[in-house]
N, C-alpha and C positions, 0 to 999 in steps of 0.2 A: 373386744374393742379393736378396729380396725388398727394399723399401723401401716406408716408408707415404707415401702421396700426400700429405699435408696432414698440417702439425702435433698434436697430440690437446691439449686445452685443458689446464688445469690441471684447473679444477674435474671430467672428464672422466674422467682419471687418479685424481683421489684418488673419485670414488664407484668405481672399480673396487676401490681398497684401503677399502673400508669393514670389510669383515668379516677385515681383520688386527689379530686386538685381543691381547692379552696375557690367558693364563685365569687363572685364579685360581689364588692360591697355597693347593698343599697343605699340611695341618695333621696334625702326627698327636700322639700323647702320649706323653711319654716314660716307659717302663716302668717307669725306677729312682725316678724323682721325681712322675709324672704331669703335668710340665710342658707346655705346647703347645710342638711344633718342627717344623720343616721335616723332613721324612721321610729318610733316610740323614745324616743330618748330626749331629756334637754338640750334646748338649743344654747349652745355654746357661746354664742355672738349675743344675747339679749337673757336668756336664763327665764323662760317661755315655755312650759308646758301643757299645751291642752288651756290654751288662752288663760292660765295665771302663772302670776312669777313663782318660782320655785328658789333659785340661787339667785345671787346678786353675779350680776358680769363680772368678769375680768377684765379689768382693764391699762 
């Protein structure tokens, strides 16, 4: 099994991880209310998924 000759620094390793970023969160609008939400998920503001209530709102 391979092994590396020498240590890899720190600073070495993390530019190797530069480009693991987190993307941006999706947006979509909910049909029943037109609220902003996270795409497959209840909607927050009305409690609306896939056009029947699931939760009761918070209010």
């Amino acid at each position: 099994m391979a092994l590396p000759k020498t240590r890899q620094s720190k600073a070495r390793s993390r530019k190797r991880r530069t480009h693991y970023k987190a993307g941006h969160v999706q947006v979509a609008n909910c049909p029943n209310c037109g609220q902003a939400k996270m795409p497959h998920r209840v909607c927050a503001n009305c409690g609306y998924y896939r056009g029947r209530p699931v939760i009761s709102p918070t209010e």
